[in-house]
ZAMARGU-4260 file (C-alpha; in steps of 0.2 Angstrom, whole numbers, plus 5000, padded with zeros to 4 digits):
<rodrens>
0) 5395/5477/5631 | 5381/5474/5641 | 5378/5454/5649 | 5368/5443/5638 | 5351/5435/5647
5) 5358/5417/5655 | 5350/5402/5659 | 5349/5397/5679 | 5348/5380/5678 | 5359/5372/5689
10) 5371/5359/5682 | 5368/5340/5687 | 5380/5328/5688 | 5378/5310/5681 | 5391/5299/5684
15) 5385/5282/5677 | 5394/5278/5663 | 5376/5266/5656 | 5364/5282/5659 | 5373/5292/5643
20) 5353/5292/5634 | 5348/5301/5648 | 5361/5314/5646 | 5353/5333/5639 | 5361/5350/5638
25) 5357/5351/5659 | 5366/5336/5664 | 5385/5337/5667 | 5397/5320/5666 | 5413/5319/5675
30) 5427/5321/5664 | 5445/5319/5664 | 5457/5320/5650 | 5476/5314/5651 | 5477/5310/5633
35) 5494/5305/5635 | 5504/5301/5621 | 5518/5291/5630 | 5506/5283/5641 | 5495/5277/5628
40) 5510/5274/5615 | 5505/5289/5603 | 5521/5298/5593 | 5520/5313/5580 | 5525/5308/5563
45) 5527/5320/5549 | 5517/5332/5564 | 5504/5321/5564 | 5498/5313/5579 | 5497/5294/5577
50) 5496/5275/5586 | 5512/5270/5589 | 5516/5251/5585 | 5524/5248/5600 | 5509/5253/5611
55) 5509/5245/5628 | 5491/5239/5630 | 5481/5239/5617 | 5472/5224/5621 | 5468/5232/5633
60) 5460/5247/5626 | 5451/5237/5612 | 5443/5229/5629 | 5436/5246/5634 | 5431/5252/5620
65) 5420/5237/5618 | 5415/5238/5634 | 5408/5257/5634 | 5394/5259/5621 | 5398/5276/5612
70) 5383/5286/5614 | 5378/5304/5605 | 5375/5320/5615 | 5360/5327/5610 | 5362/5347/5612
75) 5345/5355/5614 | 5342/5366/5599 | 5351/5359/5583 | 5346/5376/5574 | 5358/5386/5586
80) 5376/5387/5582 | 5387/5371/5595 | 5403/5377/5602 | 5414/5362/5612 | 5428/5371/5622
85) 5440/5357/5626 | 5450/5362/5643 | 5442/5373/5656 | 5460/5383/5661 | 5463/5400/5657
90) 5459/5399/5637 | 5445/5387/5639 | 5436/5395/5653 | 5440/5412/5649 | 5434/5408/5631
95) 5415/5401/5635 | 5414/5415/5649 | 5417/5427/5636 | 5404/5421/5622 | 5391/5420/5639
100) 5395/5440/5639 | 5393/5444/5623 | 5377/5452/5613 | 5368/5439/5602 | 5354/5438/5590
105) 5342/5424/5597 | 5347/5413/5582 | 5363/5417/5583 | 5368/5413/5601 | 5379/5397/5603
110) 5377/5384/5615 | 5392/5382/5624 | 5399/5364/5631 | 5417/5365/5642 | 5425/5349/5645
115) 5440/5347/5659 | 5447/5332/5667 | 5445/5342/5685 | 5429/5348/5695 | 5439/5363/5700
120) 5444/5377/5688 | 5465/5382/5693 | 5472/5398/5696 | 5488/5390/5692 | 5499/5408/5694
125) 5494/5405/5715 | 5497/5388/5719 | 5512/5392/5728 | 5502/5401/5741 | 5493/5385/5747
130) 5511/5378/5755 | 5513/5395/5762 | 5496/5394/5770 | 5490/5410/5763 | 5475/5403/5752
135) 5463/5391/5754 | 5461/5382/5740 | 5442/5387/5737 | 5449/5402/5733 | 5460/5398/5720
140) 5450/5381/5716 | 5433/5386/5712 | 5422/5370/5706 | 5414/5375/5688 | 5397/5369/5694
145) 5398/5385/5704 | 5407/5395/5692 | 5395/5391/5679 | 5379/5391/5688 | 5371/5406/5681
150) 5374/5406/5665 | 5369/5396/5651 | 5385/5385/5649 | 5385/5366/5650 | 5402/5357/5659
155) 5406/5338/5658 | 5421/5330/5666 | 5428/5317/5658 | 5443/5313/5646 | 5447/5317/5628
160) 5451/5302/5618 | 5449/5305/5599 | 5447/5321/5590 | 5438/5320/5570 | 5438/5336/5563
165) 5427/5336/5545 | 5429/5353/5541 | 5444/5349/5529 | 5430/5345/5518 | 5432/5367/5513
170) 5419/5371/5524 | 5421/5388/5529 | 5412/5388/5545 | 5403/5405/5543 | 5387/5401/5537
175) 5374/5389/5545 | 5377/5375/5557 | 5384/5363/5548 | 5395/5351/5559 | 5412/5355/5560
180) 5418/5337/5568 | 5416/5325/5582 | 5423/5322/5599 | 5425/5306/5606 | 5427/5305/5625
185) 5433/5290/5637 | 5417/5289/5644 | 5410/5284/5627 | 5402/5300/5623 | 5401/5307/5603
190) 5399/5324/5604 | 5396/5334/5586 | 5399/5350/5586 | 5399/5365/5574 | 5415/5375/5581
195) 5428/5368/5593 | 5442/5377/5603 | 5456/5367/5609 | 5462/5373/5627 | 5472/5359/5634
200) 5485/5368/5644 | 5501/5357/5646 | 5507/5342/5659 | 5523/5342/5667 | 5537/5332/5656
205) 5546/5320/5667 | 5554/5309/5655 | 5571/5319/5653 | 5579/5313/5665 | 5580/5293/5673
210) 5568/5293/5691 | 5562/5307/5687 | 5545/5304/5683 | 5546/5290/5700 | 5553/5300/5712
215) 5550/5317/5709 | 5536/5329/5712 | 5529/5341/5697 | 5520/5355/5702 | 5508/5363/5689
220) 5489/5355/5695 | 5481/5356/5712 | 5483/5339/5715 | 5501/5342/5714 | 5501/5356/5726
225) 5491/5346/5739 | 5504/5333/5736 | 5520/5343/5740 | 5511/5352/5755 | 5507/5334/5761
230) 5525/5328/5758 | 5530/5345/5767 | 5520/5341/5783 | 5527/5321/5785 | 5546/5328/5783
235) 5541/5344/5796 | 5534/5330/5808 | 5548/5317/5805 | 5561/5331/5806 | 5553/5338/5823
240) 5563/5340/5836 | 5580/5331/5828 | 5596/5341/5823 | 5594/5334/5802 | 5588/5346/5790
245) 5574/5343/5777 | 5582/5344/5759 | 5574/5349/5745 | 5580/5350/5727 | 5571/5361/5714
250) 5575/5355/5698 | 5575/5371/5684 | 5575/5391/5687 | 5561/5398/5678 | 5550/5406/5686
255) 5540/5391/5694 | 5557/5384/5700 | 5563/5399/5710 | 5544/5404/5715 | 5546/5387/5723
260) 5562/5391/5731 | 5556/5406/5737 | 5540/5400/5745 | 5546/5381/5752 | 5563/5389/5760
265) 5554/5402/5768 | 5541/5387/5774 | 5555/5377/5783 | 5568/5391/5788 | 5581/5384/5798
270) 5573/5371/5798 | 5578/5365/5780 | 5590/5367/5766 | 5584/5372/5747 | 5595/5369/5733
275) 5589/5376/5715 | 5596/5368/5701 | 5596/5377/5684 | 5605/5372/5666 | 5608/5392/5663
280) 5622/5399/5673 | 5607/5412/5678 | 5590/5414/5685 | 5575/5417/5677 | 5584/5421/5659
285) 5570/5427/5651 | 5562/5437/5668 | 5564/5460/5667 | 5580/5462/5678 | 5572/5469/5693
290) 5562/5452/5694 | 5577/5442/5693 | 5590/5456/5706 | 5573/5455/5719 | 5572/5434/5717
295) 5593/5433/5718 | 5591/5445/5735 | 5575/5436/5745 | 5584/5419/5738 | 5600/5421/5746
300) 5593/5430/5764 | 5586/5412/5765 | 5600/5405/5760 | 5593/5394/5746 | 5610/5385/5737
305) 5609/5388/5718 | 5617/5376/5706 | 5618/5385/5691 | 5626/5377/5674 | 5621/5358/5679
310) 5611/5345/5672 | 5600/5331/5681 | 5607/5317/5675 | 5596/5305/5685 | 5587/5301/5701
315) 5588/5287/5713 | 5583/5281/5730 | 5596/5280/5742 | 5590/5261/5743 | 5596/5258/5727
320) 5612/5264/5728 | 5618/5252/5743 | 5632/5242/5740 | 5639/5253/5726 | 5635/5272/5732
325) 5644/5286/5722 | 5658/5296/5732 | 5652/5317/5731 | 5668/5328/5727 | 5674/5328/5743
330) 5676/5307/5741 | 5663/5307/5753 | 5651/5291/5751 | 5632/5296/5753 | 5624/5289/5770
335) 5615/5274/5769 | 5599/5273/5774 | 5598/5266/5789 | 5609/5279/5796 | 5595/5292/5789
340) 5580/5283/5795 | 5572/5290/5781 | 5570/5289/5762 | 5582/5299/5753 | 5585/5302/5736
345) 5601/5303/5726 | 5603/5315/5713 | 5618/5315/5699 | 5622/5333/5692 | 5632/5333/5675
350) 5639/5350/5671 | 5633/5360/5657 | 5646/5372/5658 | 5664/5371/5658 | 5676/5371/5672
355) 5661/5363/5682 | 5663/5347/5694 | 5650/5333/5693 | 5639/5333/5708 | 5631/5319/5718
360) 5614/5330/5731 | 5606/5320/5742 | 5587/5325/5743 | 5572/5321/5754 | 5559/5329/5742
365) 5563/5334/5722 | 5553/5345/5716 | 5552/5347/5696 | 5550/5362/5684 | 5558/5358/5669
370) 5549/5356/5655 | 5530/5355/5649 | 5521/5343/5635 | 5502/5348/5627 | 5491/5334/5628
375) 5482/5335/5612 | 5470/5323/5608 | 5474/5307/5595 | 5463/5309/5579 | 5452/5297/5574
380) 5459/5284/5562 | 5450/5282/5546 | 5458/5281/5528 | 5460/5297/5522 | 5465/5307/5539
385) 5465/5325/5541 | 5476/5330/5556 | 5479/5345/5562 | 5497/5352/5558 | 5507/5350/5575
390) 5525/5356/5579 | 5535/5347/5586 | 5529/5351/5607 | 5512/5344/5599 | 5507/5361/5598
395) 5494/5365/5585 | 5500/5378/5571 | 5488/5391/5572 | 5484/5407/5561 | 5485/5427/5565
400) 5466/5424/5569 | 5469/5410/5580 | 5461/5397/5570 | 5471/5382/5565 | 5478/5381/5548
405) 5467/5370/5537 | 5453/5368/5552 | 5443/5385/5549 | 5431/5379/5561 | 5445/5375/5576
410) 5452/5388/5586 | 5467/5384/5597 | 5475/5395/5611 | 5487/5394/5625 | 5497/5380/5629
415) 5488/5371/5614 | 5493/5385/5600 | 5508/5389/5592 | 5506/5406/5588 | 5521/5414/5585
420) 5523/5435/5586 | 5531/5446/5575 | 5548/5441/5577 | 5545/5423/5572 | 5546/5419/5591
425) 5531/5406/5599 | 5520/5416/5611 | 5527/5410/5632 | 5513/5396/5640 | 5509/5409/5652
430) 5492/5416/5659 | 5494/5431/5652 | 5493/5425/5636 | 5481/5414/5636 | 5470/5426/5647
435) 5472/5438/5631 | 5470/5424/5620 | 5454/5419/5627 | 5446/5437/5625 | 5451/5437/5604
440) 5444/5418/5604 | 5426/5424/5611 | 5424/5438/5600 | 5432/5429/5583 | 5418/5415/5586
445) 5406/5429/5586 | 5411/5436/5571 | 5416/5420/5561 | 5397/5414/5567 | 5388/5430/5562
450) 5398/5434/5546 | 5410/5446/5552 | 5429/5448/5549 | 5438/5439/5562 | 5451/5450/5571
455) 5472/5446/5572 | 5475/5442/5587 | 5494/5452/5597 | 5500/5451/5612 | 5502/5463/5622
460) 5515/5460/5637 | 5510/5470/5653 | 5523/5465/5662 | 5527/5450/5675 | 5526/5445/5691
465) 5532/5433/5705 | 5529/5425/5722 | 5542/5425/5733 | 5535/5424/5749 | 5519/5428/5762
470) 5524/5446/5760 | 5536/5447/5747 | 5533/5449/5729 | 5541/5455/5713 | 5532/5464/5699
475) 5539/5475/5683 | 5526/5479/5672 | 5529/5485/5655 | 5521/5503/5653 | 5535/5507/5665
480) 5552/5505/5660 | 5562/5501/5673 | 5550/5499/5688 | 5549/5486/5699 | 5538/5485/5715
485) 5548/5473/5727 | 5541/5469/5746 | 5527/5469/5753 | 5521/5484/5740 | 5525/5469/5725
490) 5514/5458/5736 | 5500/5468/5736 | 5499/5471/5721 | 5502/5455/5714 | 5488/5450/5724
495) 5473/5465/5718 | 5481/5459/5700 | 5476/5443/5700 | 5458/5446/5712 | 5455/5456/5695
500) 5457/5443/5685 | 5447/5428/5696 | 5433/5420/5683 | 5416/5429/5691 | 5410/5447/5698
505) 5403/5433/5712 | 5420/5423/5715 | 5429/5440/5715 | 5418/5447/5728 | 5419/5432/5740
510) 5439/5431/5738 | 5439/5447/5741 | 5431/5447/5757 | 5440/5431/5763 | 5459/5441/5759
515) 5452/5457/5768 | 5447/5446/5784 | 5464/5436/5783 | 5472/5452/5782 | 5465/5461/5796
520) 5469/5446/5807 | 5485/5446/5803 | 5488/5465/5804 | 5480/5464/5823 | 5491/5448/5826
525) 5505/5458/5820 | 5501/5472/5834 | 5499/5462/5847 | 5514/5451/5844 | 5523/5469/5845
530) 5515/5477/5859 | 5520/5460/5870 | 5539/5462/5864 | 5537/5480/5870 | 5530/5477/5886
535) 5541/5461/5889 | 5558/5472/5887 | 5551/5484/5898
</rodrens>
C-alpha cells in the first residue's frame, strides 16, 4: 500500500519531571520501564498480577508516589482514534511503523504514542557482532528520535508502573473512541488511551541459580553487550603479555549461548578458554540439524569445551571460598586468589544426567543465557479488578487475533503474548515472530478501528539463522528442506536478511553503505596482507 502523509515535526525531549503541563503530542519524555516483579515484590496469583505482602520497600514507593504529581497527557485531537504501544522492540516498533504506512480516512487515522525504557531501538539478533567489532553500535542501535523523525509518531522514555484497562466494561472497541484504559508511568504521567498493545519483550532471569544474578553477566540489551565487550577488554589487557588464559563460562546452549561461544572464543583465540554449559546433553535442541552439525564443527575448531547434561548449581567468588574451597574431581583445591592476582569466580555444576560427575569451573567472566521473564506491568488496585489473564511466565493469554482474552481493546505480541500454534505449542520469543506479529497487529488495529474483520494471525517459520563468527554463519531456511548455507556464504546472507529487515528505507540505506565500505576495507586489507606473504617467501 501506498505511505500515508506524515507529520515532520521533530520530537523534543523534556526531561523535567515538574514540566508534565507542558507536555503535547510534540514533546517526548524519557522513559524507562523495569517493572519488575521481584524487585518491587509483585507475584501472580490465580494469573493475576498482584502486590506482594512481603514487598521490600514500600515506604519507599508511597514516598515517590507522593512526591511526583500524576499528571494527564493531553493528545491533540481527542476525536481521532489513541493507540499507546508499550515497548519499542520488534513488536512495538514494528507495530506503530506499520499503522504510519498504512491508508486512512482523515477521521480514522490513529495517533500513535511508543513508550520504551531505552533512547535506542535493539536489533537484538546482532549484538554479538559488537564484541566481534564488526558493527557499530549505531548501526544496530538507532535512537527512536531518528527513527521516528518523519513520521507522525510521538515517543516517551520512561517507565511503566500501573496498567488499568476499562474495557471489561463490554466495550467492543470498534466503534468511536471511547477510552479503552489508562497508563500510569513512573514519571507521574496518566495516559488514556483508546487501544493499547503490550510489547514488552523479556529480561534476562537470574534468580535460578545462587550468584547468579551478582556475578554473572546476561546478555540480551545493549547495555549488556557494552558491558561484556568492556569486561572482555580489562581481562585482554590484564591477561596481556602473561602465560594465564582468560576463562569464560557460558551458561545454557540455545542459540544465544553458543552464538556467544562462537563469537567470544574466536575474540580471544589462544588466548582464552570457553567452556558452554548446557542442561541437555545436546546443543541447540530445538535448532534444524545443519544449524546445530555447522555450530558443533566451528565450536570445536576453536576448541570451546562443552559441558553438556549439567546444572549451575551456584556462583561464587573465589574470595568467598577461602578457607574452605571445594576440591575439583581430580582432589584438586581451586587457587586462591592471591595466587591469580585477579577475581575469579567459582562455579558448582550438579549433573542432570546419570553417570555424570559434579564439577567445580573456575571462571573470570560468566556469561548467562538461560532463561527469560516478561515484565508486564502491575494493574492498578481498585476493588473490583479486572486483570488480564496471565500464564504462568507472566505472559498475557492472547486470542487467534492477537487481542487478549476479555481486553477487546488490548493487543499483545512477542515476548508479551502467549499465543499458542496449532499444535497447542506457545509461539518461540524470537524476532521472527514478533516481526510477523507486528505486521497482523498494525493491520488488525486498522480493521478493529474502521469496523472490519480482524485477521488470525499464523506463523510462518522461514527458517533460522546463527552467528558464529566475523565470517561464519549458519542458516537453513525452511522452503528448502535440507539446506543449510555454512561459511562465509551463511554469513552473507544472514547479514542482507537482517539489513532487509532494519526499521527504515533511511536506516537501511546508511547501514548499507557503512557494511559496503567496511567490506571493501577489509577485502583490500585481505589482498595486501596476501600479497606481503607472497612476496615475503619469495
Amino acid at each position: 500500500m501506498a505511505l500515508a502523509a506524515s507529520a515532520l515535526t521533530p520530537l523534543n525531549r523534556i526531561s523535567n519531571a515538574n514540566r508534565w503541563s507542558q507536555v503535547s503530542s510534540r514533546a517526548s519524555h524519557s522513559f524507562n520501564f523495569s517493572l519488575l516483579f521481584e524487585k518491587r515484590g509483585i507475584g501472580f496469583r490465580n494469573g493475576i498480577a498482584a502486590a506482594a505482602a512481603s514487598s521490600p520497600s514500600p515506604v519507599n514507593e508511597d514516598i515517590s508516589q507522593k512526591e511526583i504529581p500524576q499528571r494527564i497527557y493531553t493528545w491533540p485531537d481527542n476525536k481521532k482514534p489513541r493507540v499507546c504501544i508499550l515497548g519499542g522492540g520488534f513488536g512495538g516498533l514494528y507495530t506503530a511503523l506499520r499503522l504510519e504506512s498504512l491508508i486512512w480516512a482523515d477521521d480514522k487515522k490513529p495517533q500513535v504514542l511508543l513508550v520504551d525504557q531505552s533512547e535506542r531501538f535493539v536489533f537484538k539478533p546482532m549484538l554479538y557482532e559488537l564484541l566481534s567489532g564488526e558493527v557499530d553500535a549505531w548501526e544496530i542501535a538507532p535512537r527512536f528520535s531518528e527513527l521516528l523523525a518523519n513520521t507522525g509518531i510521538q515517543f516517551f522514555q520512561d517507565r511503566v508502573k500501573m496498567l488499568h484497562p476499562a474495557d471489561h466494561l463490554g466495550m467492543n472497541g470498534s466503534k468511536g473512541s471511547r477510552s479503552g484504559g489508562t497508563v500510569v508511568l513512573e514519571s507521574g504521567l496518566l495516559i488514556e488511551y483508546d487501544w493499547l498493545v503490550l510489547a514488552l519483550g523479556s529480561e534476562a532471569k537470574l534468580d535460578t541459580a545462587p550468584g547468579a544474578a551478582e556475578f554473572a553477566f546476561p546478555f540480551s540489551t545493549l547495555e549488556d553487550a557494552c558491558k561484556v565487550d568492556n569486561k572482555l577488554k580489562e581481562l585482554e589487557r590484564r591477561k596481556f603479555g602473561k602465560d594465564t588464559l582468560i576463562r569464560v563460562a557460558v551458561v545454557g546452549c540455545g542459540y544465544s549461548g553458543v552464538e556467544l561461544a562462537a563469537t567470544v572464543s574466536e575474540r580471544l583465540q589462544d588466548r582464552g578458554l570457553v567452556q558452554a554449559i548446557n542442561v541437555n546433553t545436546i546443543i541447540l535442541p530445538t535448532a534444524p540439524p545443519g544449524n546445530r552439525e555447522a555450530s558443533l564443527k566451528v565450536l570445536s575448531s576453536r576448541k570451546v569445551q562443552l559441558l553438556l547434561g549439567y546444572l549451575v548449581r551456584c556462583i561464587r567468588k573465589e574470595s568467598d571460598l577461602e578457607g574452605s574451597a571445594m576440591p575439583t574431581e581430580a582432589g584438586v583445591f581451586p587457587k586462591t586468589l592471591a595466587e591469580h592476582g585477579s577475581e575469579k569466580y567459582i562455579l558448582e555444576l550438579q549433573p542432570a544426567e546419570r553417570g555424570l560427575q559434579r564439577q567445580i569451573l573456575e571462571a573470570d567472566l560468566v556469561l548467562w543465557t538461560v532463561g527469560s521473564k516478561p515484565p508486564l506491568p502491575q494493574l492498578e488496585p481498585c476493588d473490583r479488578p479486572h486483570e488480564l489473564p496471565l500464564n504462568g511466565r507472566g505472559q498475557a493469554e492472547t486470542d487467534e487475533t492477537l487481542r487478549v482474552k476479555g481486553h477487546p481493546r488490548i493487543f499483545a505480541l512477542g515476548d508479551s503474548s502467549a499465543l499458542r500454534d496449532m499444535n497447542g505449542r506457545i509461539l518461540p520469543a524470537t524476532a521472527q515472530v514478533a516481526f510477523q506479529q507486528a505486521d497482523f497487529t498494525g493491520w488488525n488495529l486498522w480493521a478493529a478501528i474502521n469496523d472490519r474483520p480482524l485477521l488470525p494471525f499464523r506463523f510462518q517459520n522461514l527458517g533460522e539463522m546463527m552467528t558464529l563468527g566475523r565470517n561464519d554463519a549458519a542458516l537453513s531456511p525452511s522452503f528448502i528442506e535440507g539446506l543449510t548455507l555454512e561459511g562465509p556464504v551463511g554469513h552473507a546472507a544472514r547479514k542482507i536478511a537482517y539489513l532487509i529487515r532494519l526499521p527504515t528505507d533511511e536506516h537501511r540505506l546508511k547501514v548499507g553503505i557503512s557494511w559496503l565500505a567496511k567490506s571493501a576495507v577489509d577485502s583490500v586489507a585481505s589482498i595486501q596482507s596476501t600479497l606481503s606473504k607472497v612476496l615475503s617467501g619469495s
